[in-house]
DODRENLUM-13659 format. One record per residue: residue number from 1; residue in three letters; x, y, z of N, C-alpha, C, CB in turn. Coordinates in pm, whole numbers, plus 32768, in hexadecimal, padded with zeros to 4 digits. Glycine has a CB too. Example, Ala and Ser with C-alpha at 12.3 -4.5 7.8 and 13.67 -1.06 7.14 Angstrom:
PT / 1 / Ala / 8527 / 7DC7 / 830C / 84CE / 7E3E / 830C / 8528 / 7EB6 / 830C / 846B / 7E41 / 8389
PT / 2 / Ser / 8505 / 7F1F / 82C4 / 8557 / 7F96 / 82CA / 850A / 8003 / 8313 / 8580 / 7FC4 / 823C
//
This chain:
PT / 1 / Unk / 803C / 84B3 / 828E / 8089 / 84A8 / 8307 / 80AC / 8416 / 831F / 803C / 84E3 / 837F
PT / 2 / Unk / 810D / 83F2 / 8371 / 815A / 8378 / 836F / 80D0 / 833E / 83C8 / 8210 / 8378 / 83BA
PT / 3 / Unk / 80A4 / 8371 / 841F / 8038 / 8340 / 8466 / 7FE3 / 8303 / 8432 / 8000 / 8388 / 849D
PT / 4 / Unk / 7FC0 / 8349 / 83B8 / 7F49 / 830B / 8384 / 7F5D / 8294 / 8337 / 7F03 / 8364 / 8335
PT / 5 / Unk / 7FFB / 829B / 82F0 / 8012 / 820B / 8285 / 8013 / 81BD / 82E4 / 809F / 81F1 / 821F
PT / 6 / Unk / 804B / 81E2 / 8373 / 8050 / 8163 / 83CD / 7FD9 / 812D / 83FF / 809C / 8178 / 843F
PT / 7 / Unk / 7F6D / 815A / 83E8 / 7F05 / 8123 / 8403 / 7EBB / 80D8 / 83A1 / 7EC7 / 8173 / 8431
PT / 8 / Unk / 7EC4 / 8105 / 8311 / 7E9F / 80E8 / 82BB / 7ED2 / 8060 / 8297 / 7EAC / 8143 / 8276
PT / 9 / Unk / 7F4A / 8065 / 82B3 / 7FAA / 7FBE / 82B0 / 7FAD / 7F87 / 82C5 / 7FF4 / 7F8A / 82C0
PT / 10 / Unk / 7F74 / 7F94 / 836A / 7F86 / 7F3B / 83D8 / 7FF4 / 7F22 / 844D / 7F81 / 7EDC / 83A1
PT / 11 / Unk / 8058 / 7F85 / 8408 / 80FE / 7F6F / 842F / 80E2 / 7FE4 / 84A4 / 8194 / 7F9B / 8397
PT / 12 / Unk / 813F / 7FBF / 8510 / 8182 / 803C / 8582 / 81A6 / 80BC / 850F / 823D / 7FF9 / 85EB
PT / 13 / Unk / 8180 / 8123 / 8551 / 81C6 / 8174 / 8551 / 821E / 81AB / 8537 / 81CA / 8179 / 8573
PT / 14 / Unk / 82BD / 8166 / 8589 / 831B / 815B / 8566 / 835F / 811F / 8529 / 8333 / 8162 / 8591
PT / 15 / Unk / 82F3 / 8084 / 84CD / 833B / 8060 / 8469 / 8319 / 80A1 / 8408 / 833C / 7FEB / 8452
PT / 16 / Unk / 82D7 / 80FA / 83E4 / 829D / 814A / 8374 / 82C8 / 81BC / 8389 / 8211 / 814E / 8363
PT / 17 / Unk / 82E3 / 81F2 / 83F6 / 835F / 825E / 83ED / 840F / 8236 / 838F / 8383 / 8276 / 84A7
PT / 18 / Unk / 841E / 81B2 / 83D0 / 84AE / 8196 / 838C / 84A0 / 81B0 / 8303 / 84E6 / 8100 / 839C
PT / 19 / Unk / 8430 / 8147 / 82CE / 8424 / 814A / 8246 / 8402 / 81BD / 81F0 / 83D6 / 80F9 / 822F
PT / 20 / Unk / 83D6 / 823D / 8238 / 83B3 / 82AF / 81EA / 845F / 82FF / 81EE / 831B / 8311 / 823E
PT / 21 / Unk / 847E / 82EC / 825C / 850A / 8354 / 8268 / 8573 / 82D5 / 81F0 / 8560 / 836B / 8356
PT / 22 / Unk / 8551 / 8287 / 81D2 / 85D4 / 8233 / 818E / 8589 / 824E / 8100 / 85F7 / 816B / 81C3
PT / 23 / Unk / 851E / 8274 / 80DF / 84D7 / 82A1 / 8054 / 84EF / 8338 / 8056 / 8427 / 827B / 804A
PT / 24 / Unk / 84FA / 839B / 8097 / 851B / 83F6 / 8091 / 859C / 83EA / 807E / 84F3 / 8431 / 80DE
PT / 25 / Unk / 8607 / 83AE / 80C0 / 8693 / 83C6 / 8094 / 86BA / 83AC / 8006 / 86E8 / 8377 / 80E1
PT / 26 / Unk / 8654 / 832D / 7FD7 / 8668 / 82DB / 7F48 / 862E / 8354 / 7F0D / 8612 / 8234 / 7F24
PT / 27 / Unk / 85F9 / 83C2 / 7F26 / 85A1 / 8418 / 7EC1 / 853F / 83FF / 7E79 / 85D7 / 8441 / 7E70
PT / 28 / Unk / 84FE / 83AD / 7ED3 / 848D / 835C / 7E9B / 8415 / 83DF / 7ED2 / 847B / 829B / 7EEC
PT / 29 / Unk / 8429 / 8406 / 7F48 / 83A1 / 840E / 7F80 / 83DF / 84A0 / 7FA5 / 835F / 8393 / 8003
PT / 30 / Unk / 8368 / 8517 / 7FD2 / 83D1 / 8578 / 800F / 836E / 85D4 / 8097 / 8417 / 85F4 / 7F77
PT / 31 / Unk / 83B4 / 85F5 / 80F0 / 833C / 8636 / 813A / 832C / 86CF / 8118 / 834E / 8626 / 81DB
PT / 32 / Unk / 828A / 86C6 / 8145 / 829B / 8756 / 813A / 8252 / 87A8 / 81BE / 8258 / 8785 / 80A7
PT / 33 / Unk / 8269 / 880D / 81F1 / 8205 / 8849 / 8274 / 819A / 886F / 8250 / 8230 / 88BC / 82C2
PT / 34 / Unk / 8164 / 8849 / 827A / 80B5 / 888E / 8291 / 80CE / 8932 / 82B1 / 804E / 8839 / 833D
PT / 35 / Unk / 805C / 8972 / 8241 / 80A5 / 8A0B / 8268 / 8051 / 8A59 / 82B6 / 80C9 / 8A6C / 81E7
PT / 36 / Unk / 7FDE / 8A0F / 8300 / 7F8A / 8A60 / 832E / 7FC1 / 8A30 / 83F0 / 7ED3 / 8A39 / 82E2
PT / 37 / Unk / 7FE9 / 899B / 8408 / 8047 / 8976 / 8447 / 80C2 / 891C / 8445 / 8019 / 8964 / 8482
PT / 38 / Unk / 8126 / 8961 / 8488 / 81A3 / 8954 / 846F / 81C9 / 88AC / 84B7 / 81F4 / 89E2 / 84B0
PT / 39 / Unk / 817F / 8892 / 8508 / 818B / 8810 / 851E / 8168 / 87A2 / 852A / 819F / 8808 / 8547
PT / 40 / Unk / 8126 / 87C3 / 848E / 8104 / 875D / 842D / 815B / 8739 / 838C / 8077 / 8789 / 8412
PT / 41 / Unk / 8182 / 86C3 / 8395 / 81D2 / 86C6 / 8331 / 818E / 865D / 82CC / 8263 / 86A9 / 835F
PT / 42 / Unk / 8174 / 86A9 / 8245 / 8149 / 8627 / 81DB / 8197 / 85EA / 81A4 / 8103 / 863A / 8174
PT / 43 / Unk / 8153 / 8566 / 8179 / 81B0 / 8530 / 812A / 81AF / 8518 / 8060 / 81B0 / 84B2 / 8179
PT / 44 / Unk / 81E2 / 853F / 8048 / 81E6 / 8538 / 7FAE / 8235 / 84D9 / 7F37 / 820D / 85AB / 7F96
PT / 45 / Unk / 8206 / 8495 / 7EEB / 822B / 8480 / 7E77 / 8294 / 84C4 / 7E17 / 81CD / 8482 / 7E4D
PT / 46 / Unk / 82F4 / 849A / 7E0E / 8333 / 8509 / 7DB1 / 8370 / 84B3 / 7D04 / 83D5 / 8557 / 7E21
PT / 47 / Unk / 838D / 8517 / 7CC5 / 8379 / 84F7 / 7C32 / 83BC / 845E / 7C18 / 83C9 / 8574 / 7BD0
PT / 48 / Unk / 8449 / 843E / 7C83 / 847C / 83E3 / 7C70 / 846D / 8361 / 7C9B / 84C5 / 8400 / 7C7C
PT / 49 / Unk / 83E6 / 8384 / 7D37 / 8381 / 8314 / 7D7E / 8327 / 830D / 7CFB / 8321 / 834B / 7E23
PT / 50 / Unk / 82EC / 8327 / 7CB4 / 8280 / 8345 / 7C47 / 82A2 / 82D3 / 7BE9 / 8289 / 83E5 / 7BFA
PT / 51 / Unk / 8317 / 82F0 / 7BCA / 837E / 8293 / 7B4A / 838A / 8215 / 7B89 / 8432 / 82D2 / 7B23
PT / 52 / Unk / 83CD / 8208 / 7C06 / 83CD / 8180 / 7C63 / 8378 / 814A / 7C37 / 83BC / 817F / 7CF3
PT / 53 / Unk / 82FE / 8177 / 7C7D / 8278 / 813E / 7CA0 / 823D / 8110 / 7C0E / 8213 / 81B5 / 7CF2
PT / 54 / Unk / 8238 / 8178 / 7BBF / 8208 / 8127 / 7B5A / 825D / 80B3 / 7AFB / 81D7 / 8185 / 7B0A
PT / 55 / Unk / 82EE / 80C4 / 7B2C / 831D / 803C / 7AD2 / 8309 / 7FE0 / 7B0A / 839F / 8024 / 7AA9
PT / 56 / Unk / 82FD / 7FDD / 7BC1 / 82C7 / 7F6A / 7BF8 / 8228 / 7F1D / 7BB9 / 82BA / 7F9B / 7C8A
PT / 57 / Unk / 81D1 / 7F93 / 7BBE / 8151 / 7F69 / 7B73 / 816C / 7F13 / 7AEA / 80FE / 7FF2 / 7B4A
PT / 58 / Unk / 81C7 / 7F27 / 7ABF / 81D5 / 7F08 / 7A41 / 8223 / 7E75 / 7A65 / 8226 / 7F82 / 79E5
PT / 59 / Unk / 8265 / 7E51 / 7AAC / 82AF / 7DED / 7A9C / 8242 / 7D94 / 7AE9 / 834B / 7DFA / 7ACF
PT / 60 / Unk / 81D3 / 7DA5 / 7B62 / 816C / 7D5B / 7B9B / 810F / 7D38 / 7B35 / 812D / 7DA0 / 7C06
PT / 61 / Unk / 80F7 / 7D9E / 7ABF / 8097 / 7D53 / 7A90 / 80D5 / 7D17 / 7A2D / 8023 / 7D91 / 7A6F
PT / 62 / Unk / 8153 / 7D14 / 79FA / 816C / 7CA0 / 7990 / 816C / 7C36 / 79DD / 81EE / 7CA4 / 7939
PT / 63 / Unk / 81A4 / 7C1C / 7A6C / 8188 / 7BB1 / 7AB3 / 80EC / 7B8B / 7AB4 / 81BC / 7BC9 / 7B36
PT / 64 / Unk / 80A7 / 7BA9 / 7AD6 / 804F / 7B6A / 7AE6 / 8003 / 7B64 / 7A46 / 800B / 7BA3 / 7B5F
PT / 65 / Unk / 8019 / 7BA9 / 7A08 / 7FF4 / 7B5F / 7961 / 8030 / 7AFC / 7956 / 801A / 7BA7 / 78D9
PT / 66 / Unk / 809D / 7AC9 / 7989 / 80E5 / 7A3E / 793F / 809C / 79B8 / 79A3 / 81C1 / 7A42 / 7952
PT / 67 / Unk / 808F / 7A13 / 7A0C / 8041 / 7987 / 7A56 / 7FAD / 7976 / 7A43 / 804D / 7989 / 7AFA
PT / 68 / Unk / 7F83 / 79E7 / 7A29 / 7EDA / 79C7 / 79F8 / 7EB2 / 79B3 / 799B / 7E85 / 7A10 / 7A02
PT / 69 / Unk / 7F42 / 79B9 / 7921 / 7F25 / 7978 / 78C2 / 7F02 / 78E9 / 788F / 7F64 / 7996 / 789E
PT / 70 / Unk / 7F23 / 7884 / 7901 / 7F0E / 7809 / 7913 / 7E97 / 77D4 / 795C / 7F71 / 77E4 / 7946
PT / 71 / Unk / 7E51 / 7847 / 796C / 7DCB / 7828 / 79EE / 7D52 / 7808 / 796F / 7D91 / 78E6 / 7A79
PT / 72 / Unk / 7D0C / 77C5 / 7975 / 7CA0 / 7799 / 7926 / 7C2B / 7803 / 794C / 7C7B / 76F9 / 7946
PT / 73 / Unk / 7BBF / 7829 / 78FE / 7B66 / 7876 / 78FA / 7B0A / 7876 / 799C / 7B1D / 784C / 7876
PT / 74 / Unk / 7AF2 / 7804 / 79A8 / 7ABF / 77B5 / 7A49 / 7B1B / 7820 / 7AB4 / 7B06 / 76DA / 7A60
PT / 75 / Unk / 7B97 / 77EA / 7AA8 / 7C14 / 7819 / 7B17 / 7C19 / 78BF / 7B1A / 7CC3 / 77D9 / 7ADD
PT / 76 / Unk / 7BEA / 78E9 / 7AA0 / 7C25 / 797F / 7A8B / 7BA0 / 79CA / 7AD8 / 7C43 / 79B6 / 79C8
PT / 77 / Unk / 7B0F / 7963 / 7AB6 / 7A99 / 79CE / 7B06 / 7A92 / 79C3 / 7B8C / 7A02 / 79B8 / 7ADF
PT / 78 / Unk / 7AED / 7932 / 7BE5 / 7AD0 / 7932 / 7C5E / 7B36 / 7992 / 7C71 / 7ACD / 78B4 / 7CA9
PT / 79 / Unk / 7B90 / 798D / 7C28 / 7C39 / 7A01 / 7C68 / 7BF2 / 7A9F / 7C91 / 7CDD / 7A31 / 7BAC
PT / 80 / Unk / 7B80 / 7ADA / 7C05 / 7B72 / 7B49 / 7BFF / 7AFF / 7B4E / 7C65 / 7B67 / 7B7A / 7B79
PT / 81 / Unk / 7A9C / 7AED / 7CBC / 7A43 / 7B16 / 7CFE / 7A85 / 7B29 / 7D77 / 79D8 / 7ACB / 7CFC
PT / 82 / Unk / 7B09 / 7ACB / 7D9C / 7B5A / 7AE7 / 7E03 / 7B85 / 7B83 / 7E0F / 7BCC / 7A8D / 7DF4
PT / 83 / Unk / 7BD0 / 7B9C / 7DA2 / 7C0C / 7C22 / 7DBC / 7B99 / 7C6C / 7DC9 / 7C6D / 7C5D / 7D4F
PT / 84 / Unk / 7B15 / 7C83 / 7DAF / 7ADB / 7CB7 / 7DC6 / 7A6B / 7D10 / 7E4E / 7AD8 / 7C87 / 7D86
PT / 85 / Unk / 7AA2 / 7C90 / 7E76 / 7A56 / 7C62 / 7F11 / 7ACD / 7CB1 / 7F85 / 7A52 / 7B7F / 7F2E
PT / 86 / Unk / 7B56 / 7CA7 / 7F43 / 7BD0 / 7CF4 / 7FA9 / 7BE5 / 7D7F / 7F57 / 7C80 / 7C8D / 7FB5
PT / 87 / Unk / 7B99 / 7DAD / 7EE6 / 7B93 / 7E12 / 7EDB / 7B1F / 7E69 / 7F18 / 7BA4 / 7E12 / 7E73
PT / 88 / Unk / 7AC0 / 7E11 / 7F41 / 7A60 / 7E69 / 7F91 / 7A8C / 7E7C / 803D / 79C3 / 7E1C / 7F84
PT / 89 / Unk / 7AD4 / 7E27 / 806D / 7AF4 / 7E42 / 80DA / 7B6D / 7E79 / 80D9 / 7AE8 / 7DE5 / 8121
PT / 90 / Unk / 7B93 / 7E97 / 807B / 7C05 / 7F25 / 808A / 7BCE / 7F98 / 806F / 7C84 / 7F2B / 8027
PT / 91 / Unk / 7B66 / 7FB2 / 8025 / 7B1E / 8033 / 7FE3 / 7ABC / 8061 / 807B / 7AA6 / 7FFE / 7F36
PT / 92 / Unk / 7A71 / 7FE4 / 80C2 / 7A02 / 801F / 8127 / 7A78 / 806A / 8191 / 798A / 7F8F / 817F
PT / 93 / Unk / 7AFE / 8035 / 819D / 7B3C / 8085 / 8207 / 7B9A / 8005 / 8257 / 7AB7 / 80D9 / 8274
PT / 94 / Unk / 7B6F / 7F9F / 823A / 7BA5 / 7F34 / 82AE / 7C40 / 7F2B / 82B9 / 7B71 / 7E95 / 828C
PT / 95 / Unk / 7C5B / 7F1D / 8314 / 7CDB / 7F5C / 834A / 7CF9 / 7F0A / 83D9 / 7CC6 / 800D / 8363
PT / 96 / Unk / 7CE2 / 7EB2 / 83D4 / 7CD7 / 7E5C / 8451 / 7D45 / 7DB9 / 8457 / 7C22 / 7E34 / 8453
PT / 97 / Unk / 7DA6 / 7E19 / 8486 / 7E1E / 7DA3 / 8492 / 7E04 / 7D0C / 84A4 / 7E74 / 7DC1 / 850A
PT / 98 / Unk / 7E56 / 7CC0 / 8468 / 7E2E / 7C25 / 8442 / 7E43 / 7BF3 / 84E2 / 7EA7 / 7BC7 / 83B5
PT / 99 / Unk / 7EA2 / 7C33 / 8543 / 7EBC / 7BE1 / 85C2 / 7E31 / 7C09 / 85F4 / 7F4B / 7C0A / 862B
PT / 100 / Unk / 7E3E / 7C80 / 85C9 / 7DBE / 7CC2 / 864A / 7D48 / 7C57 / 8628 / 7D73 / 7D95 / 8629
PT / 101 / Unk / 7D2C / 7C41 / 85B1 / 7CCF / 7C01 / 8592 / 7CDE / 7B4C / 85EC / 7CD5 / 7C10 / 84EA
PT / 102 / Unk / 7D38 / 7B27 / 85FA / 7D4B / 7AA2 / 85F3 / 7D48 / 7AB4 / 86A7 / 7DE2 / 7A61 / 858E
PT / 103 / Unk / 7D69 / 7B20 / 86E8 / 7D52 / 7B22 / 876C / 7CD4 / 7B46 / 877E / 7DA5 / 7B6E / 87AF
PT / 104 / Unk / 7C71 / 7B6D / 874C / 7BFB / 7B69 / 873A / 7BC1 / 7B13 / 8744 / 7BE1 / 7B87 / 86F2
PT / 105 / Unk / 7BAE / 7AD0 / 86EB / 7B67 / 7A39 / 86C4 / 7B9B / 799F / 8760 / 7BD1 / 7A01 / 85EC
PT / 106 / Unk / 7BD5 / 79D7 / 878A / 7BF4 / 7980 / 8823 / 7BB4 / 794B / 8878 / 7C26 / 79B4 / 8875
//
């Protein structure tokens, strides 16, 4: 549900509404109803979001092979303990907007 990417993102609502209805038009994405209720609508992947998505994967990581190809052994273990550290706070759930955060800390 658009609800939930929008939470997951961080984004309104309604900017994650735009962006799903302009991926659905591109035939990227497609909805479908919930059949047990009707007013719930999912959202789906479709064969030609699939193809997108993975040539994007494909073109991010030749990018970042060409730049980490220059990182020295030192640079490459602090890089990978980094990503590691923002892969756990995406995996425990954290979901806690950078403003919200910074109005926090006040």
């Amino acid at each position: 549900m658009v609800t939930q990417i929008a939470d997951r993102v961080g984004l309104s609502s309604s900017a994650n509404t735009i962006a799903v209805n302009k991926l659905v038009k591109e035939g990227l994405l497609k909805r479908v109803k919930d059949k047990q209720d009707k007013r719930i609508c999912w959202i789906e992947i479709t064969p030609a979001g699939q193809s997108a998505l993975a040539e994007m994967i494909e073109k991010r990581n030749l990018v970042f092979q060409n730049i980490l190809d220059d990182f020295s052994d030192e640079h490459l273990t602090i890089f990978l303990r980094s990503l590691r550290v923002i892969q756990e706070k995406f995996t425990t759930g954290y979901t806690q907007h950078p403003l919200q955060m910074q109005s926090q800390s006040l």
